[in-house]
FITOR-628794 format. One record per residue (C-alpha): x, y, z; residue in one letter. Coordinates in Angstrom, 1 decimal, always signed. Layout:
! residues N
RORO     c1     c2     c3 type
RORO      X      Y      Z    A
...
! end
This chain:
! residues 151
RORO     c1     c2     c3 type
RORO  +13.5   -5.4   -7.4    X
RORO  +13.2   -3.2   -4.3    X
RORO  +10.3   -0.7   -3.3    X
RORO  +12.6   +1.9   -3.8    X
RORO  +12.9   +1.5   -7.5    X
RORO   +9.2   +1.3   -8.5    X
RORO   +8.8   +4.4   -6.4    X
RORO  +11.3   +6.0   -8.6    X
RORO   +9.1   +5.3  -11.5    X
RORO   +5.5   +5.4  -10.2    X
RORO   +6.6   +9.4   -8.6    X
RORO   +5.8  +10.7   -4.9    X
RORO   +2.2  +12.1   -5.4    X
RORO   +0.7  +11.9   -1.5    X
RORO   -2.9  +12.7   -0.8    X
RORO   -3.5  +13.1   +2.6    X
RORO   -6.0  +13.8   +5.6    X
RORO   -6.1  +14.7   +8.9    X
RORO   -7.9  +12.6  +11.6    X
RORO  -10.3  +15.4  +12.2    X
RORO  -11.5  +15.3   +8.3    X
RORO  -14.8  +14.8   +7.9    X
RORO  -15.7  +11.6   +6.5    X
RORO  -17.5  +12.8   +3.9    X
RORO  -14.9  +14.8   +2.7    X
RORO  -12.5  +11.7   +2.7    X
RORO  -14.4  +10.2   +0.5    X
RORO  -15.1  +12.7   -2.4    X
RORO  -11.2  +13.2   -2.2    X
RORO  -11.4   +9.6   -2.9    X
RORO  -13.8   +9.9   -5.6    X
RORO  -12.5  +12.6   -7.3    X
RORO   -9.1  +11.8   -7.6    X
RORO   -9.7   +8.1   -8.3    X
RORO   -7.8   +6.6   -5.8    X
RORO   -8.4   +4.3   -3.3    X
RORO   -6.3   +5.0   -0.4    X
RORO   -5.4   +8.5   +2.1    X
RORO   -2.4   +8.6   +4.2    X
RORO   -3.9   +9.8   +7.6    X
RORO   -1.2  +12.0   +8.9    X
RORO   -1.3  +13.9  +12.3    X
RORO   +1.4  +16.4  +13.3    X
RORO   +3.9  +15.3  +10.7    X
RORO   +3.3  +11.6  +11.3    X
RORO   +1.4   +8.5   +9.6    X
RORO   -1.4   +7.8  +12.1    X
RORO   -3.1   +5.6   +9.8    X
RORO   -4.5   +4.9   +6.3    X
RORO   -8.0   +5.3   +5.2    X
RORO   -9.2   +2.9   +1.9    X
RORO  -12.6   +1.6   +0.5    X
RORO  -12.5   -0.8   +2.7    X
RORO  -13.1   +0.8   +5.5    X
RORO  -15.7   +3.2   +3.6    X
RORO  -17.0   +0.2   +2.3    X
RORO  -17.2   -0.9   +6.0    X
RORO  -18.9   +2.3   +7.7    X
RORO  -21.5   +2.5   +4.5    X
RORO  -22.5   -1.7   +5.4    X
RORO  -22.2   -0.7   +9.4    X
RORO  -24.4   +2.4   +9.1    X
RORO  -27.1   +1.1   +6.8    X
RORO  -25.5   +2.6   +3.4    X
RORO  -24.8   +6.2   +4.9    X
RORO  -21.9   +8.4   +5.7    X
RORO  -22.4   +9.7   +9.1    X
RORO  -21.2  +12.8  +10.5    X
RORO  -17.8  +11.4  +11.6    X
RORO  -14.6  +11.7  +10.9    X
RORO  -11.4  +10.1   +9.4    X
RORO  -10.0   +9.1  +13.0    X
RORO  -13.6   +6.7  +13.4    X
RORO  -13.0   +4.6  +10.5    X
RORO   -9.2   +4.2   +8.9    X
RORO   -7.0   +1.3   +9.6    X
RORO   -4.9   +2.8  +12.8    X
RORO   -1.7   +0.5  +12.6    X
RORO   -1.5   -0.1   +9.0    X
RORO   +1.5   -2.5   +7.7    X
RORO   +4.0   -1.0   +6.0    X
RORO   +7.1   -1.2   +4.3    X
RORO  +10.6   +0.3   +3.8    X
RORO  +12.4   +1.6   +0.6    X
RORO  +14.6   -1.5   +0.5    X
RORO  +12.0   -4.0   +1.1    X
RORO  +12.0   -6.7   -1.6    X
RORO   +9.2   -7.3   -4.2    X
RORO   +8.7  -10.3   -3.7    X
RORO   +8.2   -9.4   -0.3    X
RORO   +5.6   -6.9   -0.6    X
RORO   +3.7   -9.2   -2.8    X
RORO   +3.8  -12.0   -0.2    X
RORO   +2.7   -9.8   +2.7    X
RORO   -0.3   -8.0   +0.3    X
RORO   -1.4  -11.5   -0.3    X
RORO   -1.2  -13.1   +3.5    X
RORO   -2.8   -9.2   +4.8    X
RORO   -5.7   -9.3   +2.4    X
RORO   -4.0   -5.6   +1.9    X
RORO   -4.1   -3.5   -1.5    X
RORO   -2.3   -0.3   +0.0    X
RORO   +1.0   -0.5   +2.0    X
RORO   +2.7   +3.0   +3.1    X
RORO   +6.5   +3.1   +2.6    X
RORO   +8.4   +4.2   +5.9    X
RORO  +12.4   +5.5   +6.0    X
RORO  +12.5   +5.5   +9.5    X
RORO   +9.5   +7.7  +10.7    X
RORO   +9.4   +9.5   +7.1    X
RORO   +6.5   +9.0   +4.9    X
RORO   +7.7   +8.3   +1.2    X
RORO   +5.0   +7.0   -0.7    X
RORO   +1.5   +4.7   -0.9    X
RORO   +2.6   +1.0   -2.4    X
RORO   -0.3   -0.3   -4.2    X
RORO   -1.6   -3.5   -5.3    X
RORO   -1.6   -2.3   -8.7    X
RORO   +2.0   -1.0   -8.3    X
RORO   +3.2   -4.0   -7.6    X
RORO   +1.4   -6.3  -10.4    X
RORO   +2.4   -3.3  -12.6    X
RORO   +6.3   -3.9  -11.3    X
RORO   +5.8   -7.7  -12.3    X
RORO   +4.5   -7.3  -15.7    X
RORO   +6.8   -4.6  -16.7    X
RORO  +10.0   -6.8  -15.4    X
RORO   +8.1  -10.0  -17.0    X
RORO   +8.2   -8.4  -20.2    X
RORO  +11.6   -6.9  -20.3    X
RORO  +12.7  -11.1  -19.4    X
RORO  +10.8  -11.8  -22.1    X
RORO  +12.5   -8.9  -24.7    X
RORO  +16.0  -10.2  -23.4    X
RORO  +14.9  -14.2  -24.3    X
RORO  +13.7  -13.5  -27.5    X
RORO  +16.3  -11.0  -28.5    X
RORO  +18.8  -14.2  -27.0    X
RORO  +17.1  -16.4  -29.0    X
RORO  +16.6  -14.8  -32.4    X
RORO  +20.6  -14.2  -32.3    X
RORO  +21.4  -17.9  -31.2    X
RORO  +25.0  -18.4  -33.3    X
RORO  +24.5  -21.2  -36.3    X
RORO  +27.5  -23.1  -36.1    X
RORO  +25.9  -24.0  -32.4    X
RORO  +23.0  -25.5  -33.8    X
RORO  +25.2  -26.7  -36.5    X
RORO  +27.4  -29.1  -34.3    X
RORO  +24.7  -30.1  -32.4    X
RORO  +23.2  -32.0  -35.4    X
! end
């Protein structure tokens, strides 16, 4: 299964920020929308990702309080990401080496979507229970005269 075809499914909803957002205003985004991760975009490029980790990080580095800052201070500046055609399998082993949960897909220097951790364990039960529709659906129809000659 490639990235491509669970962004197909999963659709190409983007929240973004700018550098220059206010950190504050980065995270009630966050909190609002219930999501974890902002694509930090500057003049029509990804310039990095911001996620609760690195809120997480500023709120235990500043003694559990947002300071006046902004975006460009404390998101992930060269964050690893992916392309459409990258495999699953792939994108699980590199999420699991990186310690990451968000991954941005790339086509060339275009921004097409956010590939989350969930996304991906989503992608793998779904596909894990179509494998296990097909087996059972194989093995309720097994032909009698097979089991038959075998005895």
């Amino acid at each position: 299964m490639k990235v491509s075809e669970i962004l197909k499914v999963k659709g190409n909803i983007l929240f973004t920020v700018t550098p220059e957002t206010p950190i504050v205003e980065a995270v009630a985004a966050m909190a609002e929308k219930d999501i974890g991760s902002l694509v930090v975009m500057e003049y029509g490029e990804l310039v990095g990702m911001l996620t609760f980790r690195e809120v997480l990080n500023t709120l235990h580095k500043s003694g559990g309080s947002l300071d006046g800052s902004t975006v460009r201070k404390h998101m992930d500046d060269s964050p690893i990401t992916v392309t459409p055609d990258t495999d699953l399998n792939e994108v699980r082993r590199i999420m699991l080496e990186k310690h990451t949960r968000y991954m941005p897909v790339m086509d060339a220097r275009t921004l097409l979507g956010v590939m989350s951790f969930y996304d991906v364990a989503k992608a793998v039960l779904d596909a894990q229970g179509f494998e296990n529709k097909m087996l059972k659906a194989y093995i309720r129809d097994w032909p009698a005269e097979h089991e038959e000659n075998n005895t």
